[in-house]
C-alpha positions in Angstrom: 0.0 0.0 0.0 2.8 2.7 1.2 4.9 1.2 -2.0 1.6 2.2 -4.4 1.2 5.7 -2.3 4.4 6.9 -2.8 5.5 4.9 -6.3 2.4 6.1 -8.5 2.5 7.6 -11.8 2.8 11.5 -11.6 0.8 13.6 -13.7 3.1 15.6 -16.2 2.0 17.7 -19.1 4.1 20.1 -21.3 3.2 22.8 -18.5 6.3 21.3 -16.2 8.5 23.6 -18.8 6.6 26.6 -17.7 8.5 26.1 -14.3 11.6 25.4 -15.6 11.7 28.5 -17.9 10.2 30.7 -14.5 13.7 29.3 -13.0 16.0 29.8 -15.7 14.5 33.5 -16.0 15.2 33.8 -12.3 18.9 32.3 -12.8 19.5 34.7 -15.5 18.9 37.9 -14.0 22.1 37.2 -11.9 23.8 34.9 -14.1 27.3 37.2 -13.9 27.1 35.9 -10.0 25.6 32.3 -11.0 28.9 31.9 -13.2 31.6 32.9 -10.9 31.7 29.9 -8.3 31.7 27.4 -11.5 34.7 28.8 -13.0 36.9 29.8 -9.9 36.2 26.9 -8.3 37.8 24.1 -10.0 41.0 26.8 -10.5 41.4 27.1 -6.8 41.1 23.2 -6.1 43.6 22.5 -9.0 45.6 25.1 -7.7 45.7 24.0 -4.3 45.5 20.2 -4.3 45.6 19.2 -7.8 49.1 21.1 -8.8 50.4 21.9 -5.0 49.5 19.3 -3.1 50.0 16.9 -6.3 53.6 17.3 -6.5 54.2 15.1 -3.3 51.9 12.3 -4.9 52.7 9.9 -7.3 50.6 9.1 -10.1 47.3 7.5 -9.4 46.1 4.9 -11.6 48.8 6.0 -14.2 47.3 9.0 -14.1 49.0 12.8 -12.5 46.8 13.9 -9.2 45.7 17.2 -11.1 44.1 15.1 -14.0 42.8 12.1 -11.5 40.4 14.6 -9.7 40.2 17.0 -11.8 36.9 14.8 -13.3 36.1 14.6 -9.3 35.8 18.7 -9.2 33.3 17.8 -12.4 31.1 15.4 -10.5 30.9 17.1 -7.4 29.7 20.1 -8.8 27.1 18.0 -10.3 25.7 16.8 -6.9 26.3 20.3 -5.2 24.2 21.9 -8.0 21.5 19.8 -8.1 21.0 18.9 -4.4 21.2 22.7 -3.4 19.2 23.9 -5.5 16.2 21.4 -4.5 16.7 21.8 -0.9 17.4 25.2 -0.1 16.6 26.7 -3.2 12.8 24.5 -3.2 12.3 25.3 0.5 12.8 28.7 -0.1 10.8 28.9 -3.2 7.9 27.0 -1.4 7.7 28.2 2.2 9.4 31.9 2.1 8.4 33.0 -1.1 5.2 30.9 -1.7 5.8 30.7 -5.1 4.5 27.4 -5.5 1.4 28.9 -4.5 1.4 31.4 -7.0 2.5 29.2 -9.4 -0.6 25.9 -9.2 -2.9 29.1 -8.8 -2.7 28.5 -12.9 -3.3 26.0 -14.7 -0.1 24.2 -13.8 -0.3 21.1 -11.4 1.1 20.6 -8.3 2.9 17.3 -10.2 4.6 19.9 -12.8 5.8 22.3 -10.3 7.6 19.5 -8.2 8.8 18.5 -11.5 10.1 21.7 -13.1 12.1 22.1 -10.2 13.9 18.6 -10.4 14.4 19.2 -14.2 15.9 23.4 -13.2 18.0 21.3 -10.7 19.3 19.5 -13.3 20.0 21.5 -16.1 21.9 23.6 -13.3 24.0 20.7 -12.8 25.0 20.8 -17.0 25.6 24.3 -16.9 28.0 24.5 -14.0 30.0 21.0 -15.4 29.8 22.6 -18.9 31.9 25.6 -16.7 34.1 23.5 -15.2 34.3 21.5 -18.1 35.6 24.4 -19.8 38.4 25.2 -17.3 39.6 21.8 -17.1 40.4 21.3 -20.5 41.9 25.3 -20.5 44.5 23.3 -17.7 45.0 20.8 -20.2 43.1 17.5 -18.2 40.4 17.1 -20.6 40.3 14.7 -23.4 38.1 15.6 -26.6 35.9 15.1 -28.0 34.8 12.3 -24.8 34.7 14.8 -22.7 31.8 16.6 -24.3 29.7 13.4 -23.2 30.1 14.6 -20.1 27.4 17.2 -20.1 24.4 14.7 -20.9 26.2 12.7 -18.0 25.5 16.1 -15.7 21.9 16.6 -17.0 21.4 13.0 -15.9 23.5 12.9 -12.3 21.4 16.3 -11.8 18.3 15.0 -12.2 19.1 11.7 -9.7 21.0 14.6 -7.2 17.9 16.6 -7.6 15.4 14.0 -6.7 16.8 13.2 -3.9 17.5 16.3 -2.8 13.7 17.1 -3.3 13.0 14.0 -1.1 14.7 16.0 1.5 13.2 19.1 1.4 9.5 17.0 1.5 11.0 15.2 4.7 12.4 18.2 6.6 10.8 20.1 9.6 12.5 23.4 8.7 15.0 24.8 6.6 17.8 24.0 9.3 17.2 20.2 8.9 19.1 20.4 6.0 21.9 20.0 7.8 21.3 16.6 8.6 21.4 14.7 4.9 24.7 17.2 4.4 26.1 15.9 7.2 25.1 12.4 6.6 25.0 12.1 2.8 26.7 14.9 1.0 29.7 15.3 3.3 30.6 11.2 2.9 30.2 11.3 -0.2 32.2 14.0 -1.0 34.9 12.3 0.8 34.9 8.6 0.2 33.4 8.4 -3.4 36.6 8.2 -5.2 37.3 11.5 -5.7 40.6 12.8 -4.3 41.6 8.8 -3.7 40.5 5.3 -5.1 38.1 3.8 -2.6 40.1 0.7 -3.0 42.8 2.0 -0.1 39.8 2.3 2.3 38.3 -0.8 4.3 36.4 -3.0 2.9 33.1 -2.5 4.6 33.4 1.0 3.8 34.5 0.0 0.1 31.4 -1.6 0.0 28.8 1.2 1.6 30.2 3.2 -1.0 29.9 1.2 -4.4 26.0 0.1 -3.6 24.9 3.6 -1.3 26.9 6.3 -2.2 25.1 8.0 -6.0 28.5 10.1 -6.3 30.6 7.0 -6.4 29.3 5.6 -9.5 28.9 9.8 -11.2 33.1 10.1 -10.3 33.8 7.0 -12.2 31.9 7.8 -15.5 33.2 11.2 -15.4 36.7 10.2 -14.9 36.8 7.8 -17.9 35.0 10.6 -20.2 37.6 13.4 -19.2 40.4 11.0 -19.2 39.0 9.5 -22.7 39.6 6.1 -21.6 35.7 4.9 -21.8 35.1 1.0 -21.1 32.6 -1.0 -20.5 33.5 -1.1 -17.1 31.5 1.4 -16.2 27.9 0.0 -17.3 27.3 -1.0 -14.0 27.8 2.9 -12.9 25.3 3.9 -15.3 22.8 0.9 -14.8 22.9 2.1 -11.3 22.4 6.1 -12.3 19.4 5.0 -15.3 17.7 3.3 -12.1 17.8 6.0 -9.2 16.8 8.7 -12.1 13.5 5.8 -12.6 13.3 5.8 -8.8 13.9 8.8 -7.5 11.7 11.4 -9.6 8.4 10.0 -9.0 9.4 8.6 -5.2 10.2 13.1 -4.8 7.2 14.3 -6.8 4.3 11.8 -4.6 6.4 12.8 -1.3 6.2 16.6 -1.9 2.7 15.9 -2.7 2.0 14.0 0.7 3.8 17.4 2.4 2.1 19.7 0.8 -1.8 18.9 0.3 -1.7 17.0 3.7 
């Protein structure tokens, strides 16, 4: 019964774009700001760990530091864009700024709004690894033309971030809860997804946790190959396991929200 409740079909008509453009238009009124942190960001991490720290390191997987998580910076920035924007951003959109009142005042459904906001959340997360994307391969740690299919990749990890973060913001009391799935999701995973080291020099249980719970894990590793332009087919299971949390997670978000707001 709870498994029919919160796994039915959502109701989505072309409307859900009517959100997405009332976020971009939002977005682009300060994109000068919106760009910044994309582009400096990677520069100061490469800087710092990838180029200074990096010279005390030896090669990791026959690969130089900078260039080993320089596709991490890539991948993180697709979980930060889409799970911040669809918590704080959502909550504040929804409980500060009622917009989502405003916005199912018209024609638009409750469904589409939820919706709109986990496709914005997404298409954030292509835009700022398109950025990144860019400065990487200005540093010289991109390989083309792979790397390019690393953009659909962000659209995709951003809508899987997105949902979940969206989960969250239909789960928290207040806008201070937040700091509980950072804490306990986005800070681990930031750390122990492969992304400044393999996972393999960590302990096996923990090895574990992160290859079947951890959504950045399996983002880091398709990301790497793309940018390093060594694509196998060792990383179908990494995107077998990203296809199935973007089937999951979307509709699991939208019937939550509903349950939050219309109870």
């Amino acid at each position: 019964m709870w498994g029919m409740l919160y796994f039915k079909p959502c109701k989505i008509t072309w409307r859900v774009w009517k959100v997405w453009r009332r976020n971009k238009d939002a977005f682009m009124k300060t994109y000068i700001t919106n760009f910044i942190p994309p582009f400096l960001e990677p520069v100061l991490y490469l800087l710092a760990l990838g180029f200074g720290l990096g010279i005390y390191i030896q090669k990791i997987d026959g690969v130089p530091y900078a260039a080993y998580i320089a596709p991490s910076l890539i991948a993180i920035s697709m979980m930060y864009s889409g799970f911040f924007e669809c918590t704080y951003g959502s909550y504040v959109r929804m409980y500060y700024q009622k917009t989502f009142d405003a916005i199912i005042a018209t024609p638009v459904s409750l469904d589409e709004v939820i919706a709109g906001e986990i496709l914005w959340g997404a298409t954030k997360s292509a835009i700022n690894a398109s950025i990144m994307l860019i400065v990487i391969t200005l540093f010289g740690l991109a390989a083309w033309p792979q790397s390019l299919l690393v953009i659909p990749l962000a659209f995709l990890a951003g809508l899987m971030f997105a949902s979940i973060a969206m989960c969250c913001t239909a789960l928290v009391p207040n806008i201070d809860s937040f700091n509980y799935p950072i804490f306990l999701l986005i800070t681990p995973m930031f750390l122990f997804s492969g992304t400044f080291f393999p996972i393999s020099v960590l302990p096996r249980p923990i090895q574990l946790i992160s290859q079947i719970f951890l959504p950045l894990t399996h983002v880091v590793k398709v990301t790497r190959e793309l940018t390093l332009g060594v694509v196998s087919w060792s990383t179908t299971p990494n995107l077998v396991w990203i296809a199935a949390a973007c089937a999951i997670f979307p509709t699991l978000s939208v019937n939550l929200m509903k349950k939050r707001l219309i109870a």
